[in-house]
C-alpha atoms as a printed R data frame, in Angstrom:
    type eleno elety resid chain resno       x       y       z
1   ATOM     1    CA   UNK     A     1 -75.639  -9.203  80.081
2   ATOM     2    CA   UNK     A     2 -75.655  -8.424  76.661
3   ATOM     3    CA   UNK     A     3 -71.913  -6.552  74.992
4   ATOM     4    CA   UNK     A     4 -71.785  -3.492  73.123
5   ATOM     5    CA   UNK     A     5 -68.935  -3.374  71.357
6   ATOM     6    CA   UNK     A     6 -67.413   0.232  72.084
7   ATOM     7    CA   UNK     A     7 -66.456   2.071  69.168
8   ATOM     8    CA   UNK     A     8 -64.275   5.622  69.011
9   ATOM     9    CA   UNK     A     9 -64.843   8.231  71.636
10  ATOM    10    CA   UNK     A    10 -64.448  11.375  71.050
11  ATOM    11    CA   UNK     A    11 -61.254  11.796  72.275
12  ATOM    12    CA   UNK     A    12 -59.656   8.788  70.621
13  ATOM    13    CA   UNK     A    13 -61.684   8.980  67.505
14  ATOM    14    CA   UNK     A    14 -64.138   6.185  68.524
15  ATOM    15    CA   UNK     A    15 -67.233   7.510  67.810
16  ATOM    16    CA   UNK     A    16 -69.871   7.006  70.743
17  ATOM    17    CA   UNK     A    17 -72.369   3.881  71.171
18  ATOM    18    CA   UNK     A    18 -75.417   5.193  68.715
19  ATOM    19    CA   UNK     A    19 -73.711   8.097  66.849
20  ATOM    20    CA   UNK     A    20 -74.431   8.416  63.160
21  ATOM    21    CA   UNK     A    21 -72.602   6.702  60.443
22  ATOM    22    CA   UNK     A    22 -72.410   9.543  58.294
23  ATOM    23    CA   UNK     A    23 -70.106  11.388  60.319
24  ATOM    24    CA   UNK     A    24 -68.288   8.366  61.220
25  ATOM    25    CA   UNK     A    25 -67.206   8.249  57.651
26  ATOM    26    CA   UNK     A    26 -66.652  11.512  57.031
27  ATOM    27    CA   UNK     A    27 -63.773  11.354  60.115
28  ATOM    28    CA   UNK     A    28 -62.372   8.377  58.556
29  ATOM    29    CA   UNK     A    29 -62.268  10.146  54.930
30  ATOM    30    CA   UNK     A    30 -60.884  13.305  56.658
31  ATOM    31    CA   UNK     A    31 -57.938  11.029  58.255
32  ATOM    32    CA   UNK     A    32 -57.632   8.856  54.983
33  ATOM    33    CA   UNK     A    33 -56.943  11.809  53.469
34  ATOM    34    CA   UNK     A    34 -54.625  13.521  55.273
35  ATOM    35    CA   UNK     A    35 -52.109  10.133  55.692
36  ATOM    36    CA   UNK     A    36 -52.334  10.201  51.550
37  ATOM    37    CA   UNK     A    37 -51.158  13.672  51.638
38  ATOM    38    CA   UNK     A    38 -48.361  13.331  54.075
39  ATOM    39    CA   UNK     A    39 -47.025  10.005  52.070
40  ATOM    40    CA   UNK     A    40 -47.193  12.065  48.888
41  ATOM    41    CA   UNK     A    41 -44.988  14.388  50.373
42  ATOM    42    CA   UNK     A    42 -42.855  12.189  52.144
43  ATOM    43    CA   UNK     A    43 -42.548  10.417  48.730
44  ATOM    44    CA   UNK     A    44 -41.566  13.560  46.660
45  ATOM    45    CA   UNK     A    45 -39.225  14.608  49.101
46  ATOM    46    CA   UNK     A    46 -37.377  10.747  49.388
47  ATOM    47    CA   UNK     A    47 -37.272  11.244  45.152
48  ATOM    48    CA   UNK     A    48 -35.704  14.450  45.024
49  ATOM    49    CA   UNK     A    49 -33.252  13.551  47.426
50  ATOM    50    CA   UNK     A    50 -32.889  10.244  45.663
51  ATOM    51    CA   UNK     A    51 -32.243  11.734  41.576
52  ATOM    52    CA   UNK     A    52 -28.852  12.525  41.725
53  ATOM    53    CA   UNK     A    53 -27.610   9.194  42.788
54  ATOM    54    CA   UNK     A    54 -30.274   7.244  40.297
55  ATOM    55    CA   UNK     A    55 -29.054   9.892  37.435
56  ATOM    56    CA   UNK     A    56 -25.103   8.088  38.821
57  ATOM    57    CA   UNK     A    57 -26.826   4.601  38.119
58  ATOM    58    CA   UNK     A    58 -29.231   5.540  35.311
59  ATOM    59    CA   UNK     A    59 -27.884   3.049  31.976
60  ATOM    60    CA   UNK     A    60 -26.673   5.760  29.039
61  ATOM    61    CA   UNK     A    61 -26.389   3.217  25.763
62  ATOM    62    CA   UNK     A    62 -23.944   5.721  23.300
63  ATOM    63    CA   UNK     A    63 -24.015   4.614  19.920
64  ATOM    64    CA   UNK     A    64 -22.022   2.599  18.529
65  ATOM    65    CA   UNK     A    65 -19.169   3.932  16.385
66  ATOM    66    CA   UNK     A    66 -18.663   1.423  12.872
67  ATOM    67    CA   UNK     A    67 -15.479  -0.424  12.708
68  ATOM    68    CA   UNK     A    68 -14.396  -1.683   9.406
69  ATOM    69    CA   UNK     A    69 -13.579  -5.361   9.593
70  ATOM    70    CA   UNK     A    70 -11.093  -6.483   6.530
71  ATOM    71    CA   UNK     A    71 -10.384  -9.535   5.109
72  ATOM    72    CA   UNK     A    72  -8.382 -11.178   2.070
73  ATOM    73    CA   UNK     A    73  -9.433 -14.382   0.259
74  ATOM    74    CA   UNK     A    74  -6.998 -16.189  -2.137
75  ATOM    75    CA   UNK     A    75  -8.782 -19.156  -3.683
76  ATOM    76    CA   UNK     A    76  -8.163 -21.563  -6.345
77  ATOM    77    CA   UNK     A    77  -7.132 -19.911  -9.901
78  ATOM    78    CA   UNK     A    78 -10.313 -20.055 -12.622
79  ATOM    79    CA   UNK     A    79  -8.991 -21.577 -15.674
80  ATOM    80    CA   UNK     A    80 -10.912 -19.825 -19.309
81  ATOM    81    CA   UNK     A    81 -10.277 -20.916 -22.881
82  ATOM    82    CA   UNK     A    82  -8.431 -19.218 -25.182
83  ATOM    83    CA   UNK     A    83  -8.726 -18.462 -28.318
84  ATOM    84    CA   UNK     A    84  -8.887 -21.550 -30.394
85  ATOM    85    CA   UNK     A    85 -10.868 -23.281 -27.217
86  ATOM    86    CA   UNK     A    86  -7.570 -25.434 -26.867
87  ATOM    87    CA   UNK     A    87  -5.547 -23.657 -24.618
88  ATOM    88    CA   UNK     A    88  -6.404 -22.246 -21.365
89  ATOM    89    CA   UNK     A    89  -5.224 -18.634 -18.974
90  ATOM    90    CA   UNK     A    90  -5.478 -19.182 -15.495
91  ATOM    91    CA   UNK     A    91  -6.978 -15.985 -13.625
92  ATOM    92    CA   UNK     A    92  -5.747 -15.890 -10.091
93  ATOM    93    CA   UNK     A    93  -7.749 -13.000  -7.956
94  ATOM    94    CA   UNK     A    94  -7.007 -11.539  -4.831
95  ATOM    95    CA   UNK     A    95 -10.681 -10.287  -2.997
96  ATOM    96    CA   UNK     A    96 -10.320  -7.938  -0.364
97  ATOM    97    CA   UNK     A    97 -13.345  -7.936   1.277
98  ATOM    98    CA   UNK     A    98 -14.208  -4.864   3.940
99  ATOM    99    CA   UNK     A    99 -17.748  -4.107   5.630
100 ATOM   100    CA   UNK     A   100 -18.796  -1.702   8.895
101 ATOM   101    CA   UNK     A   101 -22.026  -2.936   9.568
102 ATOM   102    CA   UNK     A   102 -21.108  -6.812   9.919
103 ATOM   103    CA   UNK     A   103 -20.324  -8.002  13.603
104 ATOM   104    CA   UNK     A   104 -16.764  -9.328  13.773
105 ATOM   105    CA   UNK     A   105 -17.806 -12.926  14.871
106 ATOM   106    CA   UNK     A   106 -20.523 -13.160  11.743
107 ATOM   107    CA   UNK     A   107 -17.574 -11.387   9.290
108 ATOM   108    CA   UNK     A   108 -16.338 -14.741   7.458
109 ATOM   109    CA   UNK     A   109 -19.309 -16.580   7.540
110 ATOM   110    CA   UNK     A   110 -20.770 -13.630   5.282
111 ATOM   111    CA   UNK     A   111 -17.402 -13.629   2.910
112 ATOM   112    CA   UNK     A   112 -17.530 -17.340   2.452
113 ATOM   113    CA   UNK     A   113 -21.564 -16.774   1.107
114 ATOM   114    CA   UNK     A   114 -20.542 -13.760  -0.882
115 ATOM   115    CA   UNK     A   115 -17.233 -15.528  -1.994
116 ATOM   116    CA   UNK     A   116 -18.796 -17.688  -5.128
117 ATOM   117    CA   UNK     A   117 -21.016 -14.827  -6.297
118 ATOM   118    CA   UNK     A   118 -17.949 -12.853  -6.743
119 ATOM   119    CA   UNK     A   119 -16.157 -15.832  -8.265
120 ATOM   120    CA   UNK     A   120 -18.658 -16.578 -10.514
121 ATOM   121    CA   UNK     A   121 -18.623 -12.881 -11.363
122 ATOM   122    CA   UNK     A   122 -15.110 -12.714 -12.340
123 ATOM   123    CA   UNK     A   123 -15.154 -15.936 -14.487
124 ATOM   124    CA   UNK     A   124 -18.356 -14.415 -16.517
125 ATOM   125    CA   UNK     A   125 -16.065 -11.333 -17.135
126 ATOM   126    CA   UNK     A   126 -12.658 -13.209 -18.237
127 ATOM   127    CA   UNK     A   127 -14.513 -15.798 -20.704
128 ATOM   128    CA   UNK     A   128 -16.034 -12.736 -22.507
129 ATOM   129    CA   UNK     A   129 -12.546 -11.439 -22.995
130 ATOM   130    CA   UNK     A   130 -10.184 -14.519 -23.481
131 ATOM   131    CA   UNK     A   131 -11.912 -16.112 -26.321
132 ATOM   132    CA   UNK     A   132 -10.550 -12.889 -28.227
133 ATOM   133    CA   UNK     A   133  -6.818 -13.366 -26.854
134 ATOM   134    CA   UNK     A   134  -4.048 -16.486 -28.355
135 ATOM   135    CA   UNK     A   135  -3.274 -18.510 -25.785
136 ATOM   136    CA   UNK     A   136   0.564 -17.173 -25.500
137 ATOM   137    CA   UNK     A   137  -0.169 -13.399 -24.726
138 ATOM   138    CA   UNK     A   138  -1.689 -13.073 -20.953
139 ATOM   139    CA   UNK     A   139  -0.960  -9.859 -20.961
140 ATOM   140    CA   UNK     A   140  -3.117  -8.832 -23.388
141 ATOM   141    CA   UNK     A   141  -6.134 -11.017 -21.158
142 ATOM   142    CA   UNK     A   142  -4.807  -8.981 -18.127
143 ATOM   143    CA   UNK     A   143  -5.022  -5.496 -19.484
144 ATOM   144    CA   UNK     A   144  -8.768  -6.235 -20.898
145 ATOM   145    CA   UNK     A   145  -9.458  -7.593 -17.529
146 ATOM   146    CA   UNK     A   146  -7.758  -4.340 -15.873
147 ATOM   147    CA   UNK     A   147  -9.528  -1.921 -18.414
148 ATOM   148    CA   UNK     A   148 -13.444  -3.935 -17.898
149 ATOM   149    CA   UNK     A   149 -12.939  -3.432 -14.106
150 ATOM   150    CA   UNK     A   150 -12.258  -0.419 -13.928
151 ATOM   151    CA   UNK     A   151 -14.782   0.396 -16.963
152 ATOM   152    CA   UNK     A   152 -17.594  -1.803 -17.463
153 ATOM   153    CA   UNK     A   153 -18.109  -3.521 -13.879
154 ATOM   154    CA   UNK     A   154 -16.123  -1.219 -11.722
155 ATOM   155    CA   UNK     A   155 -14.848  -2.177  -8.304
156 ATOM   156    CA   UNK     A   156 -15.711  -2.580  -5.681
157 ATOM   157    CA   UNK     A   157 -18.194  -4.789  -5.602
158 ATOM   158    CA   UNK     A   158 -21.184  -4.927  -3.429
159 ATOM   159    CA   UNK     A   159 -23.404  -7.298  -2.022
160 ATOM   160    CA   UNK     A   160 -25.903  -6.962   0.822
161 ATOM   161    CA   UNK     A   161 -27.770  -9.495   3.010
162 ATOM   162    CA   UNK     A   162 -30.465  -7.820   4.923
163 ATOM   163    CA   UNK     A   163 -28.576  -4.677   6.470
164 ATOM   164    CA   UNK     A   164 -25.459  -5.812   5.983
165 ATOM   165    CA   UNK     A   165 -23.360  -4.760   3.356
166 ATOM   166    CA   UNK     A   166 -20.163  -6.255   1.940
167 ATOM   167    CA   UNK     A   167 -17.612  -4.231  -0.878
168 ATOM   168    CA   UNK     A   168 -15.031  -6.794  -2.886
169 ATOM   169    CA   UNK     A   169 -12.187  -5.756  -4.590
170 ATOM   170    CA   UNK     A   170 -10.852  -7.729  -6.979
171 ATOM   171    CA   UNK     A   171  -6.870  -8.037  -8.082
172 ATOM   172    CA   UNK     A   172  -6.552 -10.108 -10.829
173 ATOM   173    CA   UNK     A   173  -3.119 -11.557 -12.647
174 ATOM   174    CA   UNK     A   174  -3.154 -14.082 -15.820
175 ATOM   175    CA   UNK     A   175  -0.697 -16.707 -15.847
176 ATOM   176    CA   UNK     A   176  -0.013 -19.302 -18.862
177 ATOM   177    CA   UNK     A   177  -0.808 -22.777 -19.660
178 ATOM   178    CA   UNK     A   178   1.513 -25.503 -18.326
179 ATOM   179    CA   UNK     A   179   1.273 -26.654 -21.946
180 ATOM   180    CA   UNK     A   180   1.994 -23.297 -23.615
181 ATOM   181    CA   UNK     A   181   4.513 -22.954 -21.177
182 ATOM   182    CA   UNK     A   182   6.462 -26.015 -22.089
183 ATOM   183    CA   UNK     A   183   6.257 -25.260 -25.849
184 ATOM   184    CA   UNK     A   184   7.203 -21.155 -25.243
185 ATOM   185    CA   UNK     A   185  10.593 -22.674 -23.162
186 ATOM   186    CA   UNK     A   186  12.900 -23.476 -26.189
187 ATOM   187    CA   UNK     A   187  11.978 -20.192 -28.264
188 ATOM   188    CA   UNK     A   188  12.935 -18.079 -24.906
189 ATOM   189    CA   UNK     A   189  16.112 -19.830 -24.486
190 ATOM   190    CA   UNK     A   190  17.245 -19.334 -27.928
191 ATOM   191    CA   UNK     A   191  15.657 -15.509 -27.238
192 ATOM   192    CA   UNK     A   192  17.912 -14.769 -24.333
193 ATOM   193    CA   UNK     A   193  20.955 -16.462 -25.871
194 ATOM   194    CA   UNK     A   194  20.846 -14.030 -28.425
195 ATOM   195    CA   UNK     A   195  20.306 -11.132 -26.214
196 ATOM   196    CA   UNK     A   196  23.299 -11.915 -24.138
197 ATOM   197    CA   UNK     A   197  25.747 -12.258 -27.572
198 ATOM   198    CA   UNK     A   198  23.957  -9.242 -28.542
199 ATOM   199    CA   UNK     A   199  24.790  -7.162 -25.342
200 ATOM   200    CA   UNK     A   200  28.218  -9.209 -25.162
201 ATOM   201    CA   UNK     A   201  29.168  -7.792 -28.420
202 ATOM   202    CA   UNK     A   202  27.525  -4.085 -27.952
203 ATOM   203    CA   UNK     A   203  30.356  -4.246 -25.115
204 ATOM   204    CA   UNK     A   204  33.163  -5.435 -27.011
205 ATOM   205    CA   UNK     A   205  32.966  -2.527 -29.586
206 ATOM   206    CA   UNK     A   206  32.614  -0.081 -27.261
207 ATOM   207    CA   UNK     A   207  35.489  -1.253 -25.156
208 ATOM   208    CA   UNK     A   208  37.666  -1.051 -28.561
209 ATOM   209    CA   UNK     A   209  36.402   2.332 -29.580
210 ATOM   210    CA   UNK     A   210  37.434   3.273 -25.909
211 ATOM   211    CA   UNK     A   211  40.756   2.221 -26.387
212 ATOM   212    CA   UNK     A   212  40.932   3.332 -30.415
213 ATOM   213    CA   UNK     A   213  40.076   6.951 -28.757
214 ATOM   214    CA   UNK     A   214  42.746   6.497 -26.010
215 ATOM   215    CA   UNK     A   215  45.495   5.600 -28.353
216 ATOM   216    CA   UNK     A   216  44.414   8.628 -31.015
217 ATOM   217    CA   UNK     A   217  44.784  11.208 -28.115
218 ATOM   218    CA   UNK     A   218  48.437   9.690 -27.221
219 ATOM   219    CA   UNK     A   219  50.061  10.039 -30.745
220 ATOM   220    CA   UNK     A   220  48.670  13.848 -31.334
221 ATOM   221    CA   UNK     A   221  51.944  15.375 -32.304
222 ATOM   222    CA   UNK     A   222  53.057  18.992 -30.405
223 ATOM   223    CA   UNK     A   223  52.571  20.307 -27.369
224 ATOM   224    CA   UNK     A   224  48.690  18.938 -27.295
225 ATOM   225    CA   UNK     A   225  49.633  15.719 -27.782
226 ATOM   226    CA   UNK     A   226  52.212  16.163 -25.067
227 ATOM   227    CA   UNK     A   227  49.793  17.491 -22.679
228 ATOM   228    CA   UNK     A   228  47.450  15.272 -23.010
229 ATOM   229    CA   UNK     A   229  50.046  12.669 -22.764
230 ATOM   230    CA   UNK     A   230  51.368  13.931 -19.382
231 ATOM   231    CA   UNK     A   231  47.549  14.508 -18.193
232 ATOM   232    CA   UNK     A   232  47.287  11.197 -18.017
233 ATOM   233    CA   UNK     A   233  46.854   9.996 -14.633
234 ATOM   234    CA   UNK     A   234  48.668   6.526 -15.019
235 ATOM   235    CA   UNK     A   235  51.180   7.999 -17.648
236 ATOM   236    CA   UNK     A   236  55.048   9.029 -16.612
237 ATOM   237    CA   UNK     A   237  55.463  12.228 -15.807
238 ATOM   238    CA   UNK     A   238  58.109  14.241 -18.732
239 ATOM   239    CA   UNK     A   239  60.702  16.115 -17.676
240 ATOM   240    CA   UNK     A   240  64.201  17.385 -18.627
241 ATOM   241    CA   UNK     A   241  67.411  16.702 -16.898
242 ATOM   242    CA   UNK     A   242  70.723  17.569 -18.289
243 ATOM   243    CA   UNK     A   243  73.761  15.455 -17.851
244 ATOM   244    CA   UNK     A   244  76.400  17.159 -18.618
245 ATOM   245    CA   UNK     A   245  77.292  21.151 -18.232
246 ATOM   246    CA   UNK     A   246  76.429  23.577 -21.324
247 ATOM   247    CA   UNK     A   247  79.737  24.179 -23.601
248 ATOM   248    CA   UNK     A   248  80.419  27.743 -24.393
249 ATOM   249    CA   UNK     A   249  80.209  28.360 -28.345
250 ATOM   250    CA   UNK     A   250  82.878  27.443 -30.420
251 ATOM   251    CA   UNK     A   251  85.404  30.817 -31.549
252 ATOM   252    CA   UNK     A   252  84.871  31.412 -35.482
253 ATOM   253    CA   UNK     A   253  87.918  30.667 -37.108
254 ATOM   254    CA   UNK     A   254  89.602  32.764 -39.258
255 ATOM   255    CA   UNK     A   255  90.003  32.860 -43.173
256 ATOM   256    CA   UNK     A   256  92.963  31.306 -45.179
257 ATOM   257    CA   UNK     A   257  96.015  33.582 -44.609
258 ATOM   258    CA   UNK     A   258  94.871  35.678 -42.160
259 ATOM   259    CA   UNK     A   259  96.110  35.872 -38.724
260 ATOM   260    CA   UNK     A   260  94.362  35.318 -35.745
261 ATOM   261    CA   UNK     A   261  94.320  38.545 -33.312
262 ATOM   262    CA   UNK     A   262  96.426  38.724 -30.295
263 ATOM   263    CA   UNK     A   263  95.715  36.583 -27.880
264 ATOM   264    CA   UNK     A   264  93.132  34.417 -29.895
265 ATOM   265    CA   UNK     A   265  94.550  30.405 -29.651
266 ATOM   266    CA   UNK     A   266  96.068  29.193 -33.314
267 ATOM   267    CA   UNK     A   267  93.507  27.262 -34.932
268 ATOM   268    CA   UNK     A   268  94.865  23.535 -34.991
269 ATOM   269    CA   UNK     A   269  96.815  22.357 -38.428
270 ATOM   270    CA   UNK     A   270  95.500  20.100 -39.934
């Protein structure tokens, strides 16, 4: 005996032994179909249900607010000749560097590469100016360098390295020469010396014109000089205290040869 193999009846969807295969596929599209629609809505239903807890979960990146990262190098001072070309100023800078778009662990490697430019840039600036200054007035040096940077190469300065930007501020002071320091020491000795006899004596003559003045006011004759002797408020205070009783008048006596009235004493004989 030979097998057929038994496909869908009609009542289970297996078409008959011998029926077409046209409709067979058109049943199977039919069905195909209608699973695909119910999983599309199954599907849109499970993701509407599902958006509130994924919009919980969803990843919102806010941007990033700057943050200003400072920093303060002090390196070694830059020595530039004075005039003459003998004698040297030392220029010691402060550079306060400050950036918001550098990330804090990348902040001093970027100050230590900007660090020489700015160095250099500072020693370019005091040689133009120093070779015009003697050697024993830095603060002539210091208020040219104070006038150019605020001037001619104001602060700050910046420097950029892709997109990241750096500002510098400079704060420069001048400072002598050991040598001219050592030769300036006897002259400012002697210098203060004097000033101190001079202020030493300044005092003295005002002390004794104090005291001339004091000793004026206390020998005014009259009543002012009085009063401003008892004003004083280390000076005795005047008064009057009588010893002895007041005496009644003495009786006028009478001429020579004439009597005395009654009961007038007799003037004593002489």
């Amino acid at each position: 005996m030979t097998a057929v193999p038994e496909g869908p009846d009609p009542a289970g969807g297996r078409p008959k032994p011998g029926a077409p295969v046209d409709s067979r596929r058109r049943r199977w599209a039919g069905r195909a179909k209608a699973l695909g629609e119910a999983a599309r809505v199954r599907t849109r239903r499970f993701w509407d249900g599902a958006q509130p807890t994924l919009r919980q979960l969803w990843w919102s990146e806010e941007p990033a607010t700057p943050v200003t990262t400072v920093d303060r190098r002090v390196p070694e001072p830059l020595a530039v000749p004075a005039q003459g070309q003998v004698y040297v100023f030392l220029v010691r800078a402060t550079y306060t560097w400050s950036s918001d778009s550098a990330r804090p662990e990348l902040f001093g490697w970027y100050v230590d590469y900007f660090q020489q430019q700015a160095a250099q840039r500072l020693h370019r600036l005091a040689v133009r100016y120093a070779v015009e200054v003697p050697p024993h007035r830095p603060r002539d040096l210091h208020a040219a360098l104070t006038a150019a940077l605020a001037d001619d190469d104001p602060a700050p300065w910046t420097y950029a390295r892709g997109e990241v930007t750096f500002a510098c501020e400079p704060d420069v002071t001048v400072h002598l020469d050991e040598r001219v320091r050592k030769l300036l020491q006897p002259y400012w000795e002697q210098r203060i010396a004097l000033e101190c006899e001079r202020d030493l004596a300044r005092r003295r003559a005002e002390y004794a014109e104090e005291r001339d003045r004091r000793d004026r006011r206390e020998q005014m004759p009259g009543e002012a000089g009085r009063a401003r002797r008892g004003s004083r408020p280390d000076g005795p205070v005047e008064s009057f205290t009588p010893l002895e009783p007041l005496l009644p008048p003495p009786a006028p006596r009478p001429a020579p040869g004439q009597r005395s009235r009654p009961g007038e004493p007799e003037p004593p004989t002489v």
